[in-house]
TITOR-607361 format. One record per residue: x, y, z of N, C-alpha, C in turn. Coordinates in steps of 0.2 Angstrom, whole numbers, padded with zeros to 4 digits, always signed. Layout:
# TITOR-607361
XYZXYZXYZ/...
//
This chain:
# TITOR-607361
-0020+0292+0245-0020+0295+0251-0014+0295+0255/-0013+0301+0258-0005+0304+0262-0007+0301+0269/-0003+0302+0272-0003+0299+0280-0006+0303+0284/-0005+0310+0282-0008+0318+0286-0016+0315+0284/-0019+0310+0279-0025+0310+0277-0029+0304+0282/-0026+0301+0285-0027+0296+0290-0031+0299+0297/-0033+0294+0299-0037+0297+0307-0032+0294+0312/-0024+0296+0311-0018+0296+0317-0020+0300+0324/-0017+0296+0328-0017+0302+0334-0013+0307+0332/-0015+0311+0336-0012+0319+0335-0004+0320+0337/-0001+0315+0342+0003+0316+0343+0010+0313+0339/+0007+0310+0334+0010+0307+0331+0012+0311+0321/+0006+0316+0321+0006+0318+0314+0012+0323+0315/+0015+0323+0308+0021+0328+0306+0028+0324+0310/+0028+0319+0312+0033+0315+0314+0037+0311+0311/+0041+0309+0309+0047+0305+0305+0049+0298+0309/+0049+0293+0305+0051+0285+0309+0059+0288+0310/+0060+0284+0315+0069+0285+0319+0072+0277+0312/+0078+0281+0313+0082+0279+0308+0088+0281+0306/+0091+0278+0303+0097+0283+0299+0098+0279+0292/+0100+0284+0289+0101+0282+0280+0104+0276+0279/+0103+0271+0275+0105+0265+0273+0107+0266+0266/+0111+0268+0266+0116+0270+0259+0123+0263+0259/+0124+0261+0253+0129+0258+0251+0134+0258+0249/+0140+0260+0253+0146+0263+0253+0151+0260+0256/+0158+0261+0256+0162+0256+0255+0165+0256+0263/+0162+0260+0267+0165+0263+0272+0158+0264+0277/+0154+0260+0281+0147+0262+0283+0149+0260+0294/+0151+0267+0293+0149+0268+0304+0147+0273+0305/+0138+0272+0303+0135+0277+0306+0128+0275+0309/+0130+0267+0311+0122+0265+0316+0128+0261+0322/+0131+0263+0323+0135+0258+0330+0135+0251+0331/+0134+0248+0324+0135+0240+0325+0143+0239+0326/+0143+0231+0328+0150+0229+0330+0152+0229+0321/+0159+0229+0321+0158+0229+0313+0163+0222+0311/+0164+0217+0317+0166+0209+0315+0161+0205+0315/+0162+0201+0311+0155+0195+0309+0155+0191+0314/+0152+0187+0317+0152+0182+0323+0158+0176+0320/+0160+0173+0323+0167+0167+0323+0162+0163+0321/+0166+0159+0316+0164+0153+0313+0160+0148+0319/+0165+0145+0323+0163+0140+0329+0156+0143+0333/+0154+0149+0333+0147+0152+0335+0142+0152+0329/+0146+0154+0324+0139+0150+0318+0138+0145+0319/+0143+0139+0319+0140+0134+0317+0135+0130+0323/+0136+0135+0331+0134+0133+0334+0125+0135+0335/+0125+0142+0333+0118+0143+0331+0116+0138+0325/+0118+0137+0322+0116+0131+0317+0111+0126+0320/+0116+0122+0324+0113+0116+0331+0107+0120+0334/+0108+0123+0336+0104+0124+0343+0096+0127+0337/+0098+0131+0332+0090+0133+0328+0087+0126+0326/+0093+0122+0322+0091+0116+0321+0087+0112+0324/+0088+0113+0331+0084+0109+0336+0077+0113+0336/+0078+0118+0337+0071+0122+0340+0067+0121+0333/+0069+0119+0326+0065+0119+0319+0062+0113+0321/+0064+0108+0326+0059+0102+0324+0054+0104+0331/+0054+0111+0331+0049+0111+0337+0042+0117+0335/+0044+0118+0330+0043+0123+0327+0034+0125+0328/+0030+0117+0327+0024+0118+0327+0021+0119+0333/+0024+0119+0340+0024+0122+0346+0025+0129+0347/+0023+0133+0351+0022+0141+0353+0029+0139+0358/+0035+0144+0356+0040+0144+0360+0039+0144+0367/+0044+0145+0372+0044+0145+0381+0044+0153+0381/+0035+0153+0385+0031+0159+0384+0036+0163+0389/+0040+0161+0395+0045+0164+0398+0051+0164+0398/+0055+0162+0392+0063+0160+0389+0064+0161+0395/+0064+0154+0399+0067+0152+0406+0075+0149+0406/+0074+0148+0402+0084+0147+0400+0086+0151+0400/+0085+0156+0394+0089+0162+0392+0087+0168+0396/+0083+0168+0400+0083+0173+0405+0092+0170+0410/+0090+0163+0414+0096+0162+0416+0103+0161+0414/+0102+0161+0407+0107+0162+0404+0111+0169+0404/+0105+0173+0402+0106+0181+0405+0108+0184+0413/+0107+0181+0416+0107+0183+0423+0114+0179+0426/+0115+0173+0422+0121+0170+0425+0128+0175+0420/+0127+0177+0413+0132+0182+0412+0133+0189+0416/+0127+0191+0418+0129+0198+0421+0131+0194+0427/+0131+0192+0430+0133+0189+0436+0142+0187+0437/+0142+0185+0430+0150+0185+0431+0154+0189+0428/+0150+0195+0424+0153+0199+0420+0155+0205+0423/+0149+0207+0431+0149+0213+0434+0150+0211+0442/+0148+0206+0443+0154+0202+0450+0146+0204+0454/+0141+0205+0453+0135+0205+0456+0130+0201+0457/+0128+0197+0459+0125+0189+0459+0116+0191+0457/+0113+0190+0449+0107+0191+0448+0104+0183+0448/+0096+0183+0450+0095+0179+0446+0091+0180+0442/+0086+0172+0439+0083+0174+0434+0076+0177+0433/+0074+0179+0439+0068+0180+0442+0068+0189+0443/+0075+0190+0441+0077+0199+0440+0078+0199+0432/+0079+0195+0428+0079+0197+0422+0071+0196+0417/+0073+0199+0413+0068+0198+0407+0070+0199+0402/+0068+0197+0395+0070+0200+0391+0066+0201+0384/+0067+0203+0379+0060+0204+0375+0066+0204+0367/+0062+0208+0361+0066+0210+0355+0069+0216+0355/+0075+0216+0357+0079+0223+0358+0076+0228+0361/+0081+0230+0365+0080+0235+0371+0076+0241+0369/+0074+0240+0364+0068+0246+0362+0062+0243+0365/+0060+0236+0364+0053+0230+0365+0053+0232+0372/+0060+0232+0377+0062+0232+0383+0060+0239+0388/+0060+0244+0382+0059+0251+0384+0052+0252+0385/+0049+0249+0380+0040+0249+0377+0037+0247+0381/+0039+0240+0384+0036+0238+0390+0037+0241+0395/+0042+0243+0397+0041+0246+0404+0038+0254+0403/+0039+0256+0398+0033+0262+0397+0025+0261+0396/+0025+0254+0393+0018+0252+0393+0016+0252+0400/+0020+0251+0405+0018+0249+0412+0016+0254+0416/+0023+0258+0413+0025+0263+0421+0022+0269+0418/+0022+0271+0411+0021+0277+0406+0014+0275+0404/+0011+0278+0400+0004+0281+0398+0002+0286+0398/-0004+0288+0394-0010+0293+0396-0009+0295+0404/-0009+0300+0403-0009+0306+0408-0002+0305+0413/+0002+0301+0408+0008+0301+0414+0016+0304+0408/+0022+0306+0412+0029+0308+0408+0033+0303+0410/+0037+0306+0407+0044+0302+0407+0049+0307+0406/+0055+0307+0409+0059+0312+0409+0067+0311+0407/+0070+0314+0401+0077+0311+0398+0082+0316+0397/+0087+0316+0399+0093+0321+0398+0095+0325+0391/+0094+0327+0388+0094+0329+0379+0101+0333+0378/+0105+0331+0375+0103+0326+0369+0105+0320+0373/+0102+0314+0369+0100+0307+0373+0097+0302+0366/+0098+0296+0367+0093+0289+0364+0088+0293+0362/+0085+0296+0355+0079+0298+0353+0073+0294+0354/+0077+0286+0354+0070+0281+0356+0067+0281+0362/+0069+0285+0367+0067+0286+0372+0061+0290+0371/+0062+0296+0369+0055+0299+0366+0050+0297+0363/+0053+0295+0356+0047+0292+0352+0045+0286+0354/+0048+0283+0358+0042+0275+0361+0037+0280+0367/+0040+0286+0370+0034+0288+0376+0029+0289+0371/+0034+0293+0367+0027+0297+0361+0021+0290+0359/+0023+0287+0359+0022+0279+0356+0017+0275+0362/+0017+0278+0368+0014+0275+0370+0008+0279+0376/+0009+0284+0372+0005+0290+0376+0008+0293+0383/+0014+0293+0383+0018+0296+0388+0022+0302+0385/+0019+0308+0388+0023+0312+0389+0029+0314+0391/+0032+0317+0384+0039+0318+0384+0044+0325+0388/+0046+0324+0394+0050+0329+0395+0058+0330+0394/+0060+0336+0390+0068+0335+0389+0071+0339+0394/+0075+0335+0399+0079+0338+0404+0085+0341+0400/+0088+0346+0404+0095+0349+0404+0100+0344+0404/+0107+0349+0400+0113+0344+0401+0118+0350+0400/+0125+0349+0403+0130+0355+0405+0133+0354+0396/+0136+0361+0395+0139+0362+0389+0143+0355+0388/+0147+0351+0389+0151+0347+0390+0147+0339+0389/+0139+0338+0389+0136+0334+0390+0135+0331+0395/+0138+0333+0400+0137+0329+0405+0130+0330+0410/+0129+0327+0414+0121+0328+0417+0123+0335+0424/+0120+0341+0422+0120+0344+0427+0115+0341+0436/+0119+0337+0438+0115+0338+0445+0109+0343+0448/+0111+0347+0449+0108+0352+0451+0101+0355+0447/+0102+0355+0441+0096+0356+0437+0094+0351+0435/+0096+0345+0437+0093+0339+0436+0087+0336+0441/+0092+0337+0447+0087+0337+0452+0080+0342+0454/+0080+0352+0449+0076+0352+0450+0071+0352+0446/+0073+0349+0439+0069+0347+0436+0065+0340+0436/+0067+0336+0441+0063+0332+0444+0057+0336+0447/+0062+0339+0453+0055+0341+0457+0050+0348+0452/+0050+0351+0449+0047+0354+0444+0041+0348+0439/+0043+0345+0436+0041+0340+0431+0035+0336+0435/+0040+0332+0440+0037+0325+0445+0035+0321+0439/+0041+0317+0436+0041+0313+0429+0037+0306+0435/+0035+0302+0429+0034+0292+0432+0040+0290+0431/+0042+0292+0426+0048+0287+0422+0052+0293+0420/+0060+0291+0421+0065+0296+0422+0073+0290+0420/+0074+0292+0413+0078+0288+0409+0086+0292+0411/+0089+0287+0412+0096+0290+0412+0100+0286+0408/+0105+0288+0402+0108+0285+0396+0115+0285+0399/+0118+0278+0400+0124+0278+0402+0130+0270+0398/+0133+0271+0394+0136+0280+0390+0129+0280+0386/+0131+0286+0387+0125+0290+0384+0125+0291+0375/+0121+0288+0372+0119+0290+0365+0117+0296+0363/+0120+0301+0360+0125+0299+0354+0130+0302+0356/+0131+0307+0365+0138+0310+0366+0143+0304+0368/+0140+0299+0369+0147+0292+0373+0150+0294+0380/+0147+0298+0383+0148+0300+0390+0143+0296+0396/+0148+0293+0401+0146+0289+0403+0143+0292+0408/+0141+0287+0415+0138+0294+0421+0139+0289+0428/+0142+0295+0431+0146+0290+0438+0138+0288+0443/+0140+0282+0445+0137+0277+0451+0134+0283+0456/+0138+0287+0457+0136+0294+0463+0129+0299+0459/+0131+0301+0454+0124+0303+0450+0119+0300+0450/+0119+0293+0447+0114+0288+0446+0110+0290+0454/+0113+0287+0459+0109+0288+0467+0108+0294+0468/+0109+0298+0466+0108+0307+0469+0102+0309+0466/+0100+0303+0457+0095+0305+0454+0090+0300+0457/+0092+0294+0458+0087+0290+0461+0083+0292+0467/+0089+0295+0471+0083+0297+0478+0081+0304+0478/+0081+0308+0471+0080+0314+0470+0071+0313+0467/+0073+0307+0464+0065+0306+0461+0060+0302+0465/+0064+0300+0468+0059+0296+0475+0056+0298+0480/+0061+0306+0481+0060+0311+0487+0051+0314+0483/+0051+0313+0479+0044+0317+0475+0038+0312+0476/+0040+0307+0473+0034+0303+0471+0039+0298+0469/+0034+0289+0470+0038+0284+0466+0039+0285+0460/+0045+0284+0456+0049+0285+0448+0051+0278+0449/+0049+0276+0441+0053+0273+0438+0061+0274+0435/+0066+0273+0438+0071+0276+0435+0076+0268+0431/+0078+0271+0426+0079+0267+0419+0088+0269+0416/+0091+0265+0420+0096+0267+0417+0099+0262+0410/+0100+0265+0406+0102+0260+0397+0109+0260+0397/+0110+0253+0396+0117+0250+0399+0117+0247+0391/+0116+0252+0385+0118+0247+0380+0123+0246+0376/+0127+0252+0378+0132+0250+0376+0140+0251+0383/+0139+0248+0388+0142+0248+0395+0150+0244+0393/+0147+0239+0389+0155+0234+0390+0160+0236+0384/+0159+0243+0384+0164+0247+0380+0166+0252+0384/+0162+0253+0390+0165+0258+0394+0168+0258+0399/+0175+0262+0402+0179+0263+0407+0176+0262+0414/+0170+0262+0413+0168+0263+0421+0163+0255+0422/+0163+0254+0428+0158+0248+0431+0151+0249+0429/+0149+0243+0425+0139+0244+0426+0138+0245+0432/+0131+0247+0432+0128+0251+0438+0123+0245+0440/+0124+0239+0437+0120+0235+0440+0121+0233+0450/+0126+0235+0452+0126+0234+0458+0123+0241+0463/+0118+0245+0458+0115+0248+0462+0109+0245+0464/+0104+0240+0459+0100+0237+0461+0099+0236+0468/+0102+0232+0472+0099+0229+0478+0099+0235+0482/+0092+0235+0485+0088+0238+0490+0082+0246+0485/+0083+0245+0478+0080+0251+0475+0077+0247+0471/+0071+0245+0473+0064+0242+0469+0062+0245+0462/+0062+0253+0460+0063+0253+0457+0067+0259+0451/+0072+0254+0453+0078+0256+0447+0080+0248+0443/+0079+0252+0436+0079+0247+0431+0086+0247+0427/+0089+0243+0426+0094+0243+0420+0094+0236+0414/+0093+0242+0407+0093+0239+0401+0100+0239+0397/+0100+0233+0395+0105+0229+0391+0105+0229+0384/+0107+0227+0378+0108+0224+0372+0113+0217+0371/+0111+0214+0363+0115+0209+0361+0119+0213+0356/+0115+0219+0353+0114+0220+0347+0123+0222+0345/+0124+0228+0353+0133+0230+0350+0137+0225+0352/+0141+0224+0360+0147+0220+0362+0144+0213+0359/+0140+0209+0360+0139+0204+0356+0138+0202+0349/+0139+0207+0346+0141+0209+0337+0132+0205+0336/+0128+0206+0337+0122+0203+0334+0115+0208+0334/+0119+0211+0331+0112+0216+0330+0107+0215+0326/+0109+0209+0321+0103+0208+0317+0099+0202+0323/+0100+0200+0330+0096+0196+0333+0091+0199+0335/+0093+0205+0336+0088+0211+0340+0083+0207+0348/+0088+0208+0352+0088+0203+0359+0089+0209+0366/+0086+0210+0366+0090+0215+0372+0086+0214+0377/+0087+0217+0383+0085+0213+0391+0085+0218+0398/+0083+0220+0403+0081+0221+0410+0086+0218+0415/+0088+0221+0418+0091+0218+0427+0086+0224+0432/+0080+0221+0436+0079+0224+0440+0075+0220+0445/+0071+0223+0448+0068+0219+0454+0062+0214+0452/+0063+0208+0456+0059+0204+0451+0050+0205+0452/+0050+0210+0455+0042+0215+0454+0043+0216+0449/+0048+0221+0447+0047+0225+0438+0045+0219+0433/+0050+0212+0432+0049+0209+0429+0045+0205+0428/+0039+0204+0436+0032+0202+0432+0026+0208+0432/+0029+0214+0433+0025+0219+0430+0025+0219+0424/+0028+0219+0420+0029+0222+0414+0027+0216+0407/+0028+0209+0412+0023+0203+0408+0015+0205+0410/+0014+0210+0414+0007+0212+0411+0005+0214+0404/+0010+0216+0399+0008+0219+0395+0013+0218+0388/+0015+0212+0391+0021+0208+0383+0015+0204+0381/+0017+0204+0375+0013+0199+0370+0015+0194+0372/+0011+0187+0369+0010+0181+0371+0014+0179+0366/+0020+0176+0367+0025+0170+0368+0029+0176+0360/+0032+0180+0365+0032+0188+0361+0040+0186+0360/+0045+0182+0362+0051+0181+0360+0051+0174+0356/+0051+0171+0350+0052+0167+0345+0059+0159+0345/+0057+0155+0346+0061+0149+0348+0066+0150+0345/+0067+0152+0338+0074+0154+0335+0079+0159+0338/+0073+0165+0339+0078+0170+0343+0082+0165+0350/+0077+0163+0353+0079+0162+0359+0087+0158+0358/+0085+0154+0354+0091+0147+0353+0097+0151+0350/+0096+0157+0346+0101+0161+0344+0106+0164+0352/+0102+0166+0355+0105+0171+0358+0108+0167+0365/+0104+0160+0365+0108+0155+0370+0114+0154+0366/+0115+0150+0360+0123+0151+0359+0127+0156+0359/+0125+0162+0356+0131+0169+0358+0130+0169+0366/+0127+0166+0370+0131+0165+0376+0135+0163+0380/+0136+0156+0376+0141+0151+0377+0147+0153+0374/+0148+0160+0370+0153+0159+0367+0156+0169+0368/+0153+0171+0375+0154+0176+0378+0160+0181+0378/+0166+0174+0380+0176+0178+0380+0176+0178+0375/+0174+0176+0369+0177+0177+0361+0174+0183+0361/+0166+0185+0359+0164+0191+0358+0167+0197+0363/+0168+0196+0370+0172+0203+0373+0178+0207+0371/+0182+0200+0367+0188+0200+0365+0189+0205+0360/+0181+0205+0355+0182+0209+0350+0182+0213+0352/+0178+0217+0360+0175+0221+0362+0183+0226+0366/+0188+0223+0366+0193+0225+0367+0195+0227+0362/+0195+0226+0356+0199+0229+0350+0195+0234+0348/+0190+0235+0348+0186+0241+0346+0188+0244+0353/+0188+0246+0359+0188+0250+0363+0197+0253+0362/+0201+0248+0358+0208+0254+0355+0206+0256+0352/+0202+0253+0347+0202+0258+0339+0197+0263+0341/+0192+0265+0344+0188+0268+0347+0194+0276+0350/+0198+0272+0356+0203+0279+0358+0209+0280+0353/+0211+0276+0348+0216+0277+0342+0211+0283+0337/+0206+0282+0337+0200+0285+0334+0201+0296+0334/+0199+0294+0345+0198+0301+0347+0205+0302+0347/+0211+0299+0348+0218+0305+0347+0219+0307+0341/+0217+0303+0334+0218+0307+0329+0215+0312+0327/+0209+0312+0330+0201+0318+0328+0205+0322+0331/+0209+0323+0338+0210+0329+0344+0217+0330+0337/+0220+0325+0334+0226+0330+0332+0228+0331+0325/+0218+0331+0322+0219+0336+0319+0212+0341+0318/+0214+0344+0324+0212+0351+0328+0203+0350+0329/+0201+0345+0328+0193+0343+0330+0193+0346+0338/+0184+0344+0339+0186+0343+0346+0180+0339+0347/+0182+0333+0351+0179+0325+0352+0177+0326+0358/+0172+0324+0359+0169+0321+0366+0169+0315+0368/+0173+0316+0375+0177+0308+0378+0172+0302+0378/+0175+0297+0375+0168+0294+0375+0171+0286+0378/+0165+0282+0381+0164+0278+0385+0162+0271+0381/+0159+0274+0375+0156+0268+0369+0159+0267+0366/+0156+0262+0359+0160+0260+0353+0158+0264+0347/+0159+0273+0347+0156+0277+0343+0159+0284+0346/+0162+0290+0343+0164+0294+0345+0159+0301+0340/+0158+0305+0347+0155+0313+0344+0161+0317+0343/+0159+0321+0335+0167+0326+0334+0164+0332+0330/+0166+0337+0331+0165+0343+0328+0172+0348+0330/+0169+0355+0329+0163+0357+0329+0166+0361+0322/+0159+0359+0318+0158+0361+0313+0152+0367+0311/+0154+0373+0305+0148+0378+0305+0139+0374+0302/+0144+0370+0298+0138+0367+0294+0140+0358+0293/+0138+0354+0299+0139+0349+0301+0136+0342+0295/+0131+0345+0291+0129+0342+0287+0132+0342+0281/+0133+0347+0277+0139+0348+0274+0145+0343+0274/+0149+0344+0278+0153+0339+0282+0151+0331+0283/+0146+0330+0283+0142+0324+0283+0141+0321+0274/+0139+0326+0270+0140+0324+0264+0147+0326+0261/+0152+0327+0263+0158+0327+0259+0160+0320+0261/+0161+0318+0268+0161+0312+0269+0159+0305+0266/+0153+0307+0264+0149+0302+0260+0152+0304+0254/+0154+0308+0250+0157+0308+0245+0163+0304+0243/+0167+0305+0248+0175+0300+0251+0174+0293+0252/+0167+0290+0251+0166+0284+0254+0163+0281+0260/+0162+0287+0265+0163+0284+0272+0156+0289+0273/+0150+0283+0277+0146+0286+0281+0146+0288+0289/+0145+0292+0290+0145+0293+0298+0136+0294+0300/+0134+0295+0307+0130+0299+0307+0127+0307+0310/+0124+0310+0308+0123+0316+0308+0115+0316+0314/+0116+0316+0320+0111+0314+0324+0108+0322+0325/+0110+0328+0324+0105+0335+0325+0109+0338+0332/+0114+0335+0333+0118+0338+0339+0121+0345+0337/+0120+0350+0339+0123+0358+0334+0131+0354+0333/+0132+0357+0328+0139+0357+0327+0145+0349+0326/+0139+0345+0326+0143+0340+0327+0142+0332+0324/+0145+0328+0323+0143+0321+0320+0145+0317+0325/+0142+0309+0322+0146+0305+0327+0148+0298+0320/+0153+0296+0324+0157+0289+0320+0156+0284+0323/+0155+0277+0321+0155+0271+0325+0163+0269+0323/+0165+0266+0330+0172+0263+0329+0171+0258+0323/+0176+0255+0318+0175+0252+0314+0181+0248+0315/+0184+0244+0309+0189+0239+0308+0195+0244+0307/+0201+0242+0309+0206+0245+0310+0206+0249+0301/+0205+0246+0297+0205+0247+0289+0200+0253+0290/+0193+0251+0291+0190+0257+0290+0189+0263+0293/+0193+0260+0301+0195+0270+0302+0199+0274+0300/+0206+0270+0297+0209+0273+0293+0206+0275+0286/+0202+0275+0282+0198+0278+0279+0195+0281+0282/+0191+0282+0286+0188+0286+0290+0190+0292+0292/+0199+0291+0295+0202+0296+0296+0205+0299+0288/+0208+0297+0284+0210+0301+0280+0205+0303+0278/+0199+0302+0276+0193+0306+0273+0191+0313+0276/+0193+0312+0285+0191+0319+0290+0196+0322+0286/+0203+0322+0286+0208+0325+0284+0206+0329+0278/+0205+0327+0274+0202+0328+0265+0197+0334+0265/+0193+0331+0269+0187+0334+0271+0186+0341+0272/+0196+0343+0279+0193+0349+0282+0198+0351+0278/+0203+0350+0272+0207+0355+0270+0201+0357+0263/+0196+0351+0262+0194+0353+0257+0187+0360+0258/+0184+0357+0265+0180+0365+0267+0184+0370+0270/
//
């Protein structure tokens, strides 16, 4: 039996799982993990701390992670100079689990959701996912979010749920504090919106989270990750700062004791060990901009980016380009953007194969 041969909803047939190729090669940045292992003194610490939770194991973990939500709430707190608590945060298994709930919530049958394209794919396929309709908003040749057709694509649409990606996946453009509000009370002037701005990869970018937009806008939500600046993407931890409405709305529809004692204890030590992990996050935001000056100088054209991952073309046949790379060793990814790929910053080592590989690449096409 084919899957076309199954009794699937409709909106889901002829559609492909989100992913990217998992190839073996000597040279791999093209899912935007951090690419340093965690410091030995943080292994050994998640050690302790799973150790402990293993002799609890026959018990259903803390159906609310009242620790690690405070835990979470006390690092944005000192990381963005804006006082949360933990009765604002939530968190669930990667900012995808985080997106699913609040679209469980705010999204559904007979309601949309509305996202600036190109954008996080997973923003669609979870509406798709959860019987929310998907609208693709505008964006100016440059990537950046047109105000004006944004705004009246709001009032055109009248989304529930209205996604703004800051930096934005997979162009790395971030999006100023003044946008953000112009789009909040652009969608609020219509009808109440959930507006959701994805902060996940923020602690690699040039400008301020936008968590100190929260006070006095019930609802505006900002989603986090462990998965890039915390180098722990195999914890799959990601988390909420919004109004603590949102976050007992959205335990209407979390599974029961839906975060795992393990994880939890995991992602309590990569807390405690926060200035290490940022530190790395300063070395990839050089190798990140050492990245776009050598793309710009040899004759690419890069899109300024706010992340730890940079957009570069423009190529006729970008796929091509994609596997001559994979020939050289080095994966990048090819997101479907015209004319373009993207790179994750890597180890100083592997951008320099990275780069001399473009080099090769474009005298060889």
């Amino acid at each position: 039996m084919k899957i076309d041969d199954l009794p699937i909803r409709a909106e889901l047939r002829g559609q492909s799982p989100y992913g990217a190729p998992q190839l073996t090669v000597p040279v791999q940045l093209n899912t935007n993990e951090n690419p340093y292992p965690l410091p030995e003194p943080l292994v050994a610490r998640i050690a302790e701390r799973v150790a402990e939770a293993a002799r609890h194991l026959n018990r259903y973990p803390d159906r609310d992670a009242v620790e690690l939500r405070e835990g979470l709430a006390a690092y944005l707190t000192r990381t963005s100079g804006h006082p949360l608590t933990r009765e604002q945060v939530w968190a669930a298994n990667g900012s995808n689990e985080v997106i699913q709930q609040l679209l469980q919530t705010f999204g559904g049958p007979g309601r949309s959701a509305l996202g600036f394209e190109p954008s996080y794919q997973m923003h669609e396929l979870i509406s798709r996912g959860t019987g929310t309709r998907w609208i693709a908003g505008p964006r100016r040749a440059d990537f950046t979010i047109d105000l004006d057709a944004a705004v009246a694509a709001l009032a055109e649409h009248r989304p529930d749920v209205l996604f703004v990606c800051s930096p934005n996946n997979p162009t790395g453009t971030a999006v100023a504090a003044e946008t953000v509000l112009r789009l909040y009370e652009a969608a609020q002037a219509v009808k109440p919106v959930l507006v959701v701005v994805d902060e996940a990869y923020v602690e690699f970018s040039h400008r301020e989270s936008l968590l100190g937009l929260l006070t006095g806008r019930p609802l505006l939500v900002v989603t986090r990750t462990m998965s890039k600046a915390f180098g722990a993407a195999g914890l799959r931890l990601g988390y909420l700062a919004a109004d603590p409405a949102v976050v007992d709305a959205v335990q209407l529809v979390r599974l029961p004791y839906h975060l795992s004692a393990v994880t939890q204890a995991t992602a309590l030590a990569c807390l405690e060990h926060t200035d290490t992990l940022l530190g790395y996050v300063q070395r990839l935001k050089q190798e990140r901009d050492r990245v776009v000056g050598a793309l710009r100088a040899l004759g690419l054209e890069v899109t300024d980016s706010d992340s730890n991952f940079v957009q570069f073309g423009v190529f006729e046949d970008p796929q091509a380009v994609w596997r001559a790379l994979l020939d050289h060793g080095v994966l990048v990814r090819n997101n479907g953007v015209p004319g373009r790929l993207r790179v994750t910053a890597g180890t100083p080592e592997e951008n320099d194969a990275f780069l001399a590989a473009v080099a090769t690449v474009i005298k060889e096409l």
